[in-house]
N, CA, C and O atoms as a printed pandas DataFrame, in Angstrom:
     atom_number atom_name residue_name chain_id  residue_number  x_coord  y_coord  z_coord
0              1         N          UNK        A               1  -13.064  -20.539  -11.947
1              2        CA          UNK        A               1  -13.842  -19.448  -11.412
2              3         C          UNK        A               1  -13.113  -18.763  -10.258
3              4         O          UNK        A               1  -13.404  -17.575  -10.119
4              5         N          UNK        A               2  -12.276  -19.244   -9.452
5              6        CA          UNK        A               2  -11.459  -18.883   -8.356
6              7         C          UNK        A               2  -10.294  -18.657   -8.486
7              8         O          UNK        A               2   -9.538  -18.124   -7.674
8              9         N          UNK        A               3  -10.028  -19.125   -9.719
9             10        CA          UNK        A               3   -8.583  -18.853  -10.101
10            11         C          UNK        A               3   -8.164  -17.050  -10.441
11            12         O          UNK        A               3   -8.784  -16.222  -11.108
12            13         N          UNK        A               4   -6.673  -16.911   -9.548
13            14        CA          UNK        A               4   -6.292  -14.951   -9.651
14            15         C          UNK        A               4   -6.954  -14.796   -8.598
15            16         O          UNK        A               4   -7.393  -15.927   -8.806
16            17         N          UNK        A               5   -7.460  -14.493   -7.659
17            18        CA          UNK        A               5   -8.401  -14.153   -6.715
18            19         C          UNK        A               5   -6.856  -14.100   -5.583
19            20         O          UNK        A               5   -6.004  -14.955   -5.343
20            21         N          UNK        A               6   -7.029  -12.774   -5.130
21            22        CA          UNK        A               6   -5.973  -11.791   -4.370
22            23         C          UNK        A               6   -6.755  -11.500   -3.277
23            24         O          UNK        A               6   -7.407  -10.471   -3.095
24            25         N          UNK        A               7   -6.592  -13.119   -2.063
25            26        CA          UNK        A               7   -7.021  -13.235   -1.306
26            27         C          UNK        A               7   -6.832  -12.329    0.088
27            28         O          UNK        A               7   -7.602  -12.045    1.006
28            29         N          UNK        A               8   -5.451  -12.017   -0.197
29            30        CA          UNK        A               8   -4.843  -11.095    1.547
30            31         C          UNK        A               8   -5.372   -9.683    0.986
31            32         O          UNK        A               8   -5.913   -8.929    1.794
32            33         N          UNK        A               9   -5.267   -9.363   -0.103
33            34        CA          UNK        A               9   -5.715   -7.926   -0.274
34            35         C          UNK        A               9   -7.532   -7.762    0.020
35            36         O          UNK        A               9   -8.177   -6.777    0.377
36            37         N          UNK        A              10   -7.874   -8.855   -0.232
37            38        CA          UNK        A              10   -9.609   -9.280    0.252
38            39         C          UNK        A              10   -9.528   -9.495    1.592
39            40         O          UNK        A              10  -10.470   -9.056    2.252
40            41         N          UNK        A              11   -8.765   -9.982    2.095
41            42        CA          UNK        A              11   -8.980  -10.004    3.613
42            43         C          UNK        A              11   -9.002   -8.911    4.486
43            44         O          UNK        A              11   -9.757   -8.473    5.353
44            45         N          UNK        A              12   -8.049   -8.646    4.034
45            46        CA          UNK        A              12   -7.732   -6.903    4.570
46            47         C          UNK        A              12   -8.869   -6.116    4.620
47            48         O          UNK        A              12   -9.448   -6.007    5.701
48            49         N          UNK        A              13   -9.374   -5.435    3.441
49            50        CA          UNK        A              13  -10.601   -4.917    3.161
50            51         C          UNK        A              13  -11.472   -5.205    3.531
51            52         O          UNK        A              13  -12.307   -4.324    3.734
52            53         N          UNK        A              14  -11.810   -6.628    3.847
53            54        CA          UNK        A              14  -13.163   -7.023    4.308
54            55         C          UNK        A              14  -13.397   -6.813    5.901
55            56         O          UNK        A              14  -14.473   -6.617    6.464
56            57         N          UNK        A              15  -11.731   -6.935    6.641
57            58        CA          UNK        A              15  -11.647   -6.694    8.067
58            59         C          UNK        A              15  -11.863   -5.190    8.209
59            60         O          UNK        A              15  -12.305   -4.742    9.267
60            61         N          UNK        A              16  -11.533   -4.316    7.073
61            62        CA          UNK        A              16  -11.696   -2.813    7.740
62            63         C          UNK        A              16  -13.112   -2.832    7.411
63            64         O          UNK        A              16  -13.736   -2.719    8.466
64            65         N          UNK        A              17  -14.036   -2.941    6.234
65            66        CA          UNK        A              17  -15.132   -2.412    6.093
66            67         C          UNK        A              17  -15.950   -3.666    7.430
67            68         O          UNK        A              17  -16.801   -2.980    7.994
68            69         N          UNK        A              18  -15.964   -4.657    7.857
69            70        CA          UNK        A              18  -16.626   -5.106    9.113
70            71         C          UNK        A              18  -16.666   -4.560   10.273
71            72         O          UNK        A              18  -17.620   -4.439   11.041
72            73         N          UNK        A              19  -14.582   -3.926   10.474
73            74        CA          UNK        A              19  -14.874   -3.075   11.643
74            75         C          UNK        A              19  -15.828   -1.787   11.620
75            76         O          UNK        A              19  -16.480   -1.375   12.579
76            77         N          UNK        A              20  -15.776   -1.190   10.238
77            78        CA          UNK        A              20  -16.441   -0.147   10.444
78            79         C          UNK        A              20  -17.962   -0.054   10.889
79            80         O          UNK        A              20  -18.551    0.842   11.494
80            81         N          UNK        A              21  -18.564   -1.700   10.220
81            82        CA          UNK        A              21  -19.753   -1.804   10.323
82            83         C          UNK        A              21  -20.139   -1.976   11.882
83            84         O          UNK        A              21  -21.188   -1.683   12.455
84            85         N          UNK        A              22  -18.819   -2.609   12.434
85            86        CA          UNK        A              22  -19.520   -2.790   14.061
86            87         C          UNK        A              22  -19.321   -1.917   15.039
87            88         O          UNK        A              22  -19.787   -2.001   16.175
88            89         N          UNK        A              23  -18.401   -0.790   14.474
89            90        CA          UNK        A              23  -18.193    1.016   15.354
90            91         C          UNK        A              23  -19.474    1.612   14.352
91            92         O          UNK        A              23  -19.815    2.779   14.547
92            93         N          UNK        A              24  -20.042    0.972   13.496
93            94        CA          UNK        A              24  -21.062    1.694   13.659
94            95         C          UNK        A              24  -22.957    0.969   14.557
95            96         O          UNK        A              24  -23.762    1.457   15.350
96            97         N          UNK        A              25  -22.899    0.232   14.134
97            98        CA          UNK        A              25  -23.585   -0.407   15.061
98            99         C          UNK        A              25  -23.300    0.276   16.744
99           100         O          UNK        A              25  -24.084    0.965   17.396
100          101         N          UNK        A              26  -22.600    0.039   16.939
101          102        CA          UNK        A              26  -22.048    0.575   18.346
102          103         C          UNK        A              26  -22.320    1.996   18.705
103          104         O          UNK        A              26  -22.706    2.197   19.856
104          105         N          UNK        A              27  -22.183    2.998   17.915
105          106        CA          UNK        A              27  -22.218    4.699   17.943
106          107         C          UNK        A              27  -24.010    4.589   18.323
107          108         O          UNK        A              27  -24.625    5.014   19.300
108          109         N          UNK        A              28  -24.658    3.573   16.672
109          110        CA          UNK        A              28  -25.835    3.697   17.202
110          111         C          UNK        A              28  -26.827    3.280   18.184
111          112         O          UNK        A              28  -27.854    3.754   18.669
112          113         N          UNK        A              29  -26.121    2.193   18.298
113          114        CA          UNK        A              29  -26.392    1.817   20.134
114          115         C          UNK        A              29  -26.106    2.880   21.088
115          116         O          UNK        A              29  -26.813    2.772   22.090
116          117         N          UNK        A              30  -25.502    3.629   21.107
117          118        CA          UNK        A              30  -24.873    4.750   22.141
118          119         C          UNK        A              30  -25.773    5.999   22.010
119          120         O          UNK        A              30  -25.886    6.874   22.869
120          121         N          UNK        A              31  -26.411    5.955   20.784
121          122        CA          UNK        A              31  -27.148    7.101   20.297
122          123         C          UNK        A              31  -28.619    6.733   20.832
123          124         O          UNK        A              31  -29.375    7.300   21.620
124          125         N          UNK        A              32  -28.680    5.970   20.347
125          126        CA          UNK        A              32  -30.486    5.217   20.755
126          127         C          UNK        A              32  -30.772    3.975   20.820
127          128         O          UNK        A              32  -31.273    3.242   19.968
128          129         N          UNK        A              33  -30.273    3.665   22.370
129          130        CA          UNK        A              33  -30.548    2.330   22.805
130          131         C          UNK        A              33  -31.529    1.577   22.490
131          132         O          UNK        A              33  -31.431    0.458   21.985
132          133         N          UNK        A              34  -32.518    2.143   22.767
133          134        CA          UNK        A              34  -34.124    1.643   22.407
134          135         C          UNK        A              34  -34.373    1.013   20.959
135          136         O          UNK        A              34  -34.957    0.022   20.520
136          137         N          UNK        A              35  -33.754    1.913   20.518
137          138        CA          UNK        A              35  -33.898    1.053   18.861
138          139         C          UNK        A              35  -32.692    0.083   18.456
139          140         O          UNK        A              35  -32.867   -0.643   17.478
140          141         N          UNK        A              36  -31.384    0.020   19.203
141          142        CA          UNK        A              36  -30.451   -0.416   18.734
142          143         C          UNK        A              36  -30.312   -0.982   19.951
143          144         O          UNK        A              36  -29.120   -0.927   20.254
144          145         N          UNK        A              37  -31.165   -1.672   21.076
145          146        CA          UNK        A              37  -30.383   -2.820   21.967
146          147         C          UNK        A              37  -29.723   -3.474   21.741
147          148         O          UNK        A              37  -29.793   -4.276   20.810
148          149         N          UNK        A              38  -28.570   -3.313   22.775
149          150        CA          UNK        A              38  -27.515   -4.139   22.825
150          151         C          UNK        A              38  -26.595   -4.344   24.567
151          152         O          UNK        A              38  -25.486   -4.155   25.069
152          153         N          UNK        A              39  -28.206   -4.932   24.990
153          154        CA          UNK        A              39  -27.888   -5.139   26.747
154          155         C          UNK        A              39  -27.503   -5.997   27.150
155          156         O          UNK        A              39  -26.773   -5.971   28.141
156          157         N          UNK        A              40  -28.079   -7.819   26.122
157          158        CA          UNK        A              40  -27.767   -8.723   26.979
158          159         C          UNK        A              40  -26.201   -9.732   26.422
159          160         O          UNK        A              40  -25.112   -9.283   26.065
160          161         N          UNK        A              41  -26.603  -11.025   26.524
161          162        CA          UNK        A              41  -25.138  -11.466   25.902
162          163         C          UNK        A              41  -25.152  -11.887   24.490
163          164         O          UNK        A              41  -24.279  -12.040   23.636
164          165         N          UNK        A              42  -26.955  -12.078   24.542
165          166        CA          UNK        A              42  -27.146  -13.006   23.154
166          167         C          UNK        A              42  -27.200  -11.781   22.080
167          168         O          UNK        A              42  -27.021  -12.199   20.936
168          169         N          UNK        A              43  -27.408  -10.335   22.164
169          170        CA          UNK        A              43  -27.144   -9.705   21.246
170          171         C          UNK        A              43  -25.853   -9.430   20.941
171          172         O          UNK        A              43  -25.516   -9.368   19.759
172          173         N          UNK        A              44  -24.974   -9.232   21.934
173          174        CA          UNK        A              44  -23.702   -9.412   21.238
174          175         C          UNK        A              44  -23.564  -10.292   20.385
175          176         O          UNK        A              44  -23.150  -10.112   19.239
176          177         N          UNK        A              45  -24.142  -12.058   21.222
177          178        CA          UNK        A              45  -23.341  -13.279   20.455
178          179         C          UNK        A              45  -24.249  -12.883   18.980
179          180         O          UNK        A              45  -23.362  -12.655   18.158
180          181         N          UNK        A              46  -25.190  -12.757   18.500
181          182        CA          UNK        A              46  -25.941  -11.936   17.282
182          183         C          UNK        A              46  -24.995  -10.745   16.651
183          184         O          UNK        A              46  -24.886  -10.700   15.426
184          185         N          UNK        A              47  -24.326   -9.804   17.450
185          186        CA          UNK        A              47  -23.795   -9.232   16.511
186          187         C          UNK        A              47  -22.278   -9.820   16.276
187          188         O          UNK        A              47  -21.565   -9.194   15.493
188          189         N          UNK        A              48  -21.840  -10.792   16.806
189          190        CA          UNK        A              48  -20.697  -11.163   16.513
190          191         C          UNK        A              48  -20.770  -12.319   15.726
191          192         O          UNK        A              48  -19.698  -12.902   15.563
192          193         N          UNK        A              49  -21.843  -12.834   15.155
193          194        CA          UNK        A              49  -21.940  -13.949   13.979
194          195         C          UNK        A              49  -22.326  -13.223   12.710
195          196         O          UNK        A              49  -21.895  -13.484   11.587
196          197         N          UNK        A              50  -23.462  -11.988   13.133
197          198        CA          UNK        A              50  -23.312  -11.258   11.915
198          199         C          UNK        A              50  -21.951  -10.818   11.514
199          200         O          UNK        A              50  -21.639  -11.056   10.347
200          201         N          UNK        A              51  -21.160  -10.270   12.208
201          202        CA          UNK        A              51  -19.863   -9.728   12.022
202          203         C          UNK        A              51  -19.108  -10.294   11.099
203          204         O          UNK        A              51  -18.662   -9.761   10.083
204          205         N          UNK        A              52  -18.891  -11.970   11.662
205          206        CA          UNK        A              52  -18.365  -12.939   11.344
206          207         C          UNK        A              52  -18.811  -13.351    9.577
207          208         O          UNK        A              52  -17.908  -13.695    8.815
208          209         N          UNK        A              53  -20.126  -13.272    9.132
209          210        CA          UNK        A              53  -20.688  -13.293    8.291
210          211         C          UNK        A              53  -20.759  -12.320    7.151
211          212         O          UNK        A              53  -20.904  -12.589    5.959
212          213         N          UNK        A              54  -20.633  -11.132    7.721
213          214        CA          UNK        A              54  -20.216   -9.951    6.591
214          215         C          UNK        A              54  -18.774  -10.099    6.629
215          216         O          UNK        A              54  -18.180   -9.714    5.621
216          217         N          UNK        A              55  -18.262  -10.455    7.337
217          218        CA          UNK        A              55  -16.540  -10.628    6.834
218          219         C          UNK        A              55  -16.055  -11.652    5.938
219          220         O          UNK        A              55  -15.072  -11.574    5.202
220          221         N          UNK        A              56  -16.936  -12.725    6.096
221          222        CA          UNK        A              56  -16.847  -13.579    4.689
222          223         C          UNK        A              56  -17.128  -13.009    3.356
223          224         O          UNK        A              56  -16.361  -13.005    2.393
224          225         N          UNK        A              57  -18.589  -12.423    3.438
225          226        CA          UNK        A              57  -19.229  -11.833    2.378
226          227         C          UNK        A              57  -18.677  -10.685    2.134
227          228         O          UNK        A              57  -19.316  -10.262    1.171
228          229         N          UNK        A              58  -17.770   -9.800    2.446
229          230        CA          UNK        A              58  -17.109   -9.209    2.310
230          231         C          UNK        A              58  -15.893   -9.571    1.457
231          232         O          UNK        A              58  -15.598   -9.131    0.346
232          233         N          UNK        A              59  -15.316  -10.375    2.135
233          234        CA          UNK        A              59  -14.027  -11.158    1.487
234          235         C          UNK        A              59  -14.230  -11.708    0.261
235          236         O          UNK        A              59  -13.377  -11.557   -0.614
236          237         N          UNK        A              60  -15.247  -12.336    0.055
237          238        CA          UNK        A              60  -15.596  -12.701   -1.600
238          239         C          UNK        A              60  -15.379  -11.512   -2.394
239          240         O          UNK        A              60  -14.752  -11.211   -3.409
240          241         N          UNK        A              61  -16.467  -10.699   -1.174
241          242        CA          UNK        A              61  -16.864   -9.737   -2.857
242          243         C          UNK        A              61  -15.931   -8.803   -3.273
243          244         O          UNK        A              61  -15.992   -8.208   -4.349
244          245         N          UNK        A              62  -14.824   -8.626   -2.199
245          246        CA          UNK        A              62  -13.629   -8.041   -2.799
246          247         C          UNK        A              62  -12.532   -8.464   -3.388
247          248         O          UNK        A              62  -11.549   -7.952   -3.925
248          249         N          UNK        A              63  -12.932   -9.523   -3.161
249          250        CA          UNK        A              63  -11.211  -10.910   -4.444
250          251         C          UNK        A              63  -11.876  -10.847   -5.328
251          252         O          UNK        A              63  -11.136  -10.537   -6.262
252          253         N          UNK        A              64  -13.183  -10.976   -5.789
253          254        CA          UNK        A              64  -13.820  -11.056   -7.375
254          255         C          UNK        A              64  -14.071   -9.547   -7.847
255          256         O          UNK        A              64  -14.639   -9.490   -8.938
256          257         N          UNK        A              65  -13.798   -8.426   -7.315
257          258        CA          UNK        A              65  -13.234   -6.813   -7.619
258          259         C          UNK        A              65  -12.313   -6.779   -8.047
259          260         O          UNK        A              65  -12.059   -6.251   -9.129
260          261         N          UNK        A              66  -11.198   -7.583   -6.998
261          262        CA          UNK        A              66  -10.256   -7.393   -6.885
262          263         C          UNK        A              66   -9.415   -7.816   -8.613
263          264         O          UNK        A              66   -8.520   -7.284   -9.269
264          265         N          UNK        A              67  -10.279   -9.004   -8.798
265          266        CA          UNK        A              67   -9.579   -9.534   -9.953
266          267         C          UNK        A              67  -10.231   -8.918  -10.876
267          268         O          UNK        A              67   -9.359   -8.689  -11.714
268          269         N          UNK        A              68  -11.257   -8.479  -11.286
269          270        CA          UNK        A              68  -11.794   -8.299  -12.351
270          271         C          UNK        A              68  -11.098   -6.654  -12.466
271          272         O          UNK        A              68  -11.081   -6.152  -13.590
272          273         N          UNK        A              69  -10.597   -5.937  -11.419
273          274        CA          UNK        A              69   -9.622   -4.672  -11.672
274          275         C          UNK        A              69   -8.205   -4.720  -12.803
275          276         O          UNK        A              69   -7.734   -4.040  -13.715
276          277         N          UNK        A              70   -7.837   -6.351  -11.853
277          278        CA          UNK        A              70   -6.779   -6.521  -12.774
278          279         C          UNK        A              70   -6.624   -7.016  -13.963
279          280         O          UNK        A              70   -5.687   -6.899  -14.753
280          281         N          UNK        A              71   -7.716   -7.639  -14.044
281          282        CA          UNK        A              71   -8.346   -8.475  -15.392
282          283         C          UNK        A              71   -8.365   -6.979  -16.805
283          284         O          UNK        A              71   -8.063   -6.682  -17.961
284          285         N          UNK        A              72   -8.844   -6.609  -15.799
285          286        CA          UNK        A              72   -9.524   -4.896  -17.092
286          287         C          UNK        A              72   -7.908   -4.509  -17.632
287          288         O          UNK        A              72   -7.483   -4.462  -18.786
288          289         N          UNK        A              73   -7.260   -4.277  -16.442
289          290        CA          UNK        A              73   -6.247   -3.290  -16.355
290          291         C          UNK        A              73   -5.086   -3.772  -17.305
291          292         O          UNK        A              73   -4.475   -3.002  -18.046
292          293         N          UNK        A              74   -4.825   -5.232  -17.203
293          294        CA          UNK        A              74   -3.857   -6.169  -18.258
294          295         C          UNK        A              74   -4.642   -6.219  -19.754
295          296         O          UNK        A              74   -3.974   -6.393  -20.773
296          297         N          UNK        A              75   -6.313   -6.030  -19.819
297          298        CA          UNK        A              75   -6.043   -6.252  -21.062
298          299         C          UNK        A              75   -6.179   -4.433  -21.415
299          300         O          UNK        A              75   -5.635   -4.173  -22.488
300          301         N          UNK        A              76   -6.371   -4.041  -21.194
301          302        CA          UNK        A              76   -5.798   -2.538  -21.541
302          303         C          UNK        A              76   -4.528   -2.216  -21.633
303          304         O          UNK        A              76   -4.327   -1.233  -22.346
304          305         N          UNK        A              77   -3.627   -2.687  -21.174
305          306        CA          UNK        A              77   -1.990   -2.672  -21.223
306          307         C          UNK        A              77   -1.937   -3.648  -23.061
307          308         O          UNK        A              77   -1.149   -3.507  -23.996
308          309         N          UNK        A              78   -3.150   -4.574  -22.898
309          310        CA          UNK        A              78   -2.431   -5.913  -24.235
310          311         C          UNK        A              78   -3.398   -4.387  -25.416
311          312         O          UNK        A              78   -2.639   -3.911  -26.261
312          313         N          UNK        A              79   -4.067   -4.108  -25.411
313          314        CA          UNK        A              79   -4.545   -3.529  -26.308
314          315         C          UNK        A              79   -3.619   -2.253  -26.525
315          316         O          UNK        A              79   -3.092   -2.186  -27.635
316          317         N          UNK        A              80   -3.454   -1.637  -25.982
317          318        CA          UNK        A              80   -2.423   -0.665  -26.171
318          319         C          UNK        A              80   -1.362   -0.708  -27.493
319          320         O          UNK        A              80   -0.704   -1.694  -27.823
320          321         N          UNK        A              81   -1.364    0.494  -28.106
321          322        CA          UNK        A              81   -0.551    0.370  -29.676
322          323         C          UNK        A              81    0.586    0.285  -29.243
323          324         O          UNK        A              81    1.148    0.746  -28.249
324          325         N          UNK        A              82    0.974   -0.514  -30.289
325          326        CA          UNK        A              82    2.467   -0.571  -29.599
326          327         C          UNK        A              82    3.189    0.269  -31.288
327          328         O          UNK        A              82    2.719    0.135  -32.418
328          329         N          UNK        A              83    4.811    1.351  -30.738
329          330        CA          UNK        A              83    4.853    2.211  -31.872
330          331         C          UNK        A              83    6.169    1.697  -32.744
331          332         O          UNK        A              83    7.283    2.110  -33.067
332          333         N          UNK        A              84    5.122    0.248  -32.958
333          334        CA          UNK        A              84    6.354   -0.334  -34.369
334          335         C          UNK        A              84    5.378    0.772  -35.546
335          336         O          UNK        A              84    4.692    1.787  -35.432
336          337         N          UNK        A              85    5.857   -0.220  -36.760
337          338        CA          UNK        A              85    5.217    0.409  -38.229
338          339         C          UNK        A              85    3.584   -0.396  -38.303
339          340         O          UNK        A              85    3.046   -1.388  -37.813
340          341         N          UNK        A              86    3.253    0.664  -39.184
341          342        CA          UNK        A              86    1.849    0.622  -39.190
342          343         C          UNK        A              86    1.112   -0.466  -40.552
343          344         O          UNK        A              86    1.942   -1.136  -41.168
344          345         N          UNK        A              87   -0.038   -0.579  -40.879
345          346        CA          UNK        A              87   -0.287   -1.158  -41.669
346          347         C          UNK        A              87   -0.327   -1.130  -42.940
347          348         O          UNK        A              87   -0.201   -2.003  -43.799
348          349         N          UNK        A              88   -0.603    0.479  -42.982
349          350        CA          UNK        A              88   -0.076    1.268  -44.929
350          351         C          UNK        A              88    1.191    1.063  -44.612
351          352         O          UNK        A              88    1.687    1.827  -45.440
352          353         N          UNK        A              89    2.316    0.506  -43.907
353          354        CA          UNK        A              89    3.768    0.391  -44.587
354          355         C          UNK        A              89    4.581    1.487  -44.207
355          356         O          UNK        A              89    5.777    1.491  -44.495
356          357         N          UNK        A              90    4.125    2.280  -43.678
357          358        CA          UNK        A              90    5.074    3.317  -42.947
358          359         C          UNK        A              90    5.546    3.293  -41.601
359          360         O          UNK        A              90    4.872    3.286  -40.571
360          361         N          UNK        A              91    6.969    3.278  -41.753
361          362        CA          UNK        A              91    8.120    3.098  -40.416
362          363         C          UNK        A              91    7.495    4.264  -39.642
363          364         O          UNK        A              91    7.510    5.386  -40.150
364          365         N          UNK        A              92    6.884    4.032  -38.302
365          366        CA          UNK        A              92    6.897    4.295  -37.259
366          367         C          UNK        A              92    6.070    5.693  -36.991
367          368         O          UNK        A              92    6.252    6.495  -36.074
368          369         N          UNK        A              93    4.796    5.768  -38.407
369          370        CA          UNK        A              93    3.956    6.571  -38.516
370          371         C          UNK        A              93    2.589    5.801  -38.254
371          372         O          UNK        A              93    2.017    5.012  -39.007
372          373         N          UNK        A              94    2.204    6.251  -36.950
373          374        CA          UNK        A              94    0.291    5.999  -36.181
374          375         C          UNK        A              94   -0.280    7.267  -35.880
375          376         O          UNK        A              94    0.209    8.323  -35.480
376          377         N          UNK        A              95   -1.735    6.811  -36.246
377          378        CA          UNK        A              95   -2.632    7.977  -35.817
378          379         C          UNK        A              95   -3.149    7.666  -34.612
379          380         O          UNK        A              95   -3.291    6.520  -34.184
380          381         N          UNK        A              96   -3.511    8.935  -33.906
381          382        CA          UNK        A              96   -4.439    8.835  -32.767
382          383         C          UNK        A              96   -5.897    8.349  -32.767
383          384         O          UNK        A              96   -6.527    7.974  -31.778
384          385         N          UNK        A              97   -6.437    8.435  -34.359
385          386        CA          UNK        A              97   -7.549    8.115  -34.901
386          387         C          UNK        A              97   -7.913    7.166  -35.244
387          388         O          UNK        A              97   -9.008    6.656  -35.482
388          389         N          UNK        A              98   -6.700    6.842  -35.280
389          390        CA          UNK        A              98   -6.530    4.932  -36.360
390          391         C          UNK        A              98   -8.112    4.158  -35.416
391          392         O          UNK        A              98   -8.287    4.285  -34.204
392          393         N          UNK        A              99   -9.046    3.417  -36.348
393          394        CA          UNK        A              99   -9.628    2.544  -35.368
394          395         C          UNK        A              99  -11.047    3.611  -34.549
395          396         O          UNK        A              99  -11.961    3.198  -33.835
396          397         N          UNK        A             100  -10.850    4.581  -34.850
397          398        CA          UNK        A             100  -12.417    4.935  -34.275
398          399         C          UNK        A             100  -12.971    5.549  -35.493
399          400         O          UNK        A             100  -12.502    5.609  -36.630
400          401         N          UNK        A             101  -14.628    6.216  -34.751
401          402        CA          UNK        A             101  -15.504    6.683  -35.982
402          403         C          UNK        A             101  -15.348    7.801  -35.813
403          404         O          UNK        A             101  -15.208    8.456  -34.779
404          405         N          UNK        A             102  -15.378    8.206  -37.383
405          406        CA          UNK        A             102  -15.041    9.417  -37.842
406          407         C          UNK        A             102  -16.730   10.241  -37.187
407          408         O          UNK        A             102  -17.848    9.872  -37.545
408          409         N          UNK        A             103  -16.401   11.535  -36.058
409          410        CA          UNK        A             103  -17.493   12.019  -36.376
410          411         C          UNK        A             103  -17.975   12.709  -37.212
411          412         O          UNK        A             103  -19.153   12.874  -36.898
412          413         N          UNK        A             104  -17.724   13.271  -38.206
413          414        CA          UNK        A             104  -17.894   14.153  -39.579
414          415         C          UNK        A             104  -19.070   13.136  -41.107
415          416         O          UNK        A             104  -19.462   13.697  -42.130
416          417         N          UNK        A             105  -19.267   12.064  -40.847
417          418        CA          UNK        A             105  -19.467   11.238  -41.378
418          419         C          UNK        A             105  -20.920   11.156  -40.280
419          420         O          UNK        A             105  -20.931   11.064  -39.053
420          421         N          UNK        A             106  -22.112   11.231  -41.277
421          422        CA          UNK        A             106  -23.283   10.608  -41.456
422          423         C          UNK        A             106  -23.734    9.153  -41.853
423          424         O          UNK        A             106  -23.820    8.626  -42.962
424          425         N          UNK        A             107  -23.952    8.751  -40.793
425          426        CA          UNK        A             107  -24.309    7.451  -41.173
426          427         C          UNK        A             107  -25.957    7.131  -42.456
427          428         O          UNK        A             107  -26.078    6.406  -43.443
428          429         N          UNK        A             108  -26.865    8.031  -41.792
429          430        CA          UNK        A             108  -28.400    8.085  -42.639
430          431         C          UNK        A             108  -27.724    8.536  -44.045
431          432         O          UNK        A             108  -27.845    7.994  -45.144
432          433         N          UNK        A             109  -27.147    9.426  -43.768
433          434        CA          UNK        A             109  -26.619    9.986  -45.828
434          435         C          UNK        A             109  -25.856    8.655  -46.744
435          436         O          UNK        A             109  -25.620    8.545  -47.947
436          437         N          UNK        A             110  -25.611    7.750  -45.596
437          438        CA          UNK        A             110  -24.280    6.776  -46.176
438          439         C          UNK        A             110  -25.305    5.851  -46.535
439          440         O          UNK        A             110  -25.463    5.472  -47.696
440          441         N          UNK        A             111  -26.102    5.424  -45.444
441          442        CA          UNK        A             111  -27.394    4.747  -46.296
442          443         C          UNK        A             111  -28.377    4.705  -47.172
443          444         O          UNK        A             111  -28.868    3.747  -47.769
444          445         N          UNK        A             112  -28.686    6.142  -47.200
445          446        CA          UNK        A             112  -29.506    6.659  -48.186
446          447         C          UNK        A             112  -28.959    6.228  -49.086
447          448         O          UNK        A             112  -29.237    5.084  -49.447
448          449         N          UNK        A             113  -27.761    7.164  -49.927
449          450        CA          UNK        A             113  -27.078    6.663  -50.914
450          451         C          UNK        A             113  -27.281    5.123  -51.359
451          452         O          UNK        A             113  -27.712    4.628  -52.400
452          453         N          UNK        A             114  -26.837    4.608  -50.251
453          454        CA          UNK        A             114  -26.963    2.669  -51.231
454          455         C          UNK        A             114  -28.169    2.214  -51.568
455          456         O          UNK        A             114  -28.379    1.243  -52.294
456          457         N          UNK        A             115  -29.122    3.024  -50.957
457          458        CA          UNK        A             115  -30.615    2.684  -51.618
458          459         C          UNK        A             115  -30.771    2.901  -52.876
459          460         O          UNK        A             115  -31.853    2.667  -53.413
């Protein structure tokens, strides 16, 4: 479950989006004390465990982004055609179409019929 998890690139991220959270906390303390006290010591020591706490939760939740980006991104590289020869037997002739649905094609008419 932890395995791939691109821990310094999670760390990173989690330290900028915390700082941002505590310059903002801060602006709104500056804006409206009354609702956003932050006079004595124990609200600091409060906002500096929250801090501490979204920077963990932070850090998770961006290594399990982080991987599941790269997870997507490799198997989109493995799925990707590769331009050997194709399956009717022709050297180095693929369609762009190969593999999807035709939109021109009714599905209700296709069923009808087999009734």
């Amino acid at each position: 479950m932890f395995e791939g998890l691109n821990w310094r690139h999670a760390l990173k991220r989690a330290a900028i989006f915390t700082g941002i959270w505590v310059a903002l906390v801060y602006v709104m303390h500056t804006i409206n004390p009354k609702l956003f006290r932050l006079g004595g010591s124990e609200d600091f020591l409060v906002l500096a465990l929250n801090a501490v706490l979204f920077f963990f939760l932070y850090a998770a939740f961006f290594a399990f982004v982080e991987r599941r980006k790269n997870r997507t991104q490799k198997n989109a590289q493995e799925k990707k055609p590769k331009s050997g020869p194709s399956e009717t037997g022709e050297e180095g002739v693929t369609s762009k179409y190969r593999g999807q649905v035709n939109p021109n094609t009714s599905r209700k008419k296709a069923s009808r019929r087999r009734r």
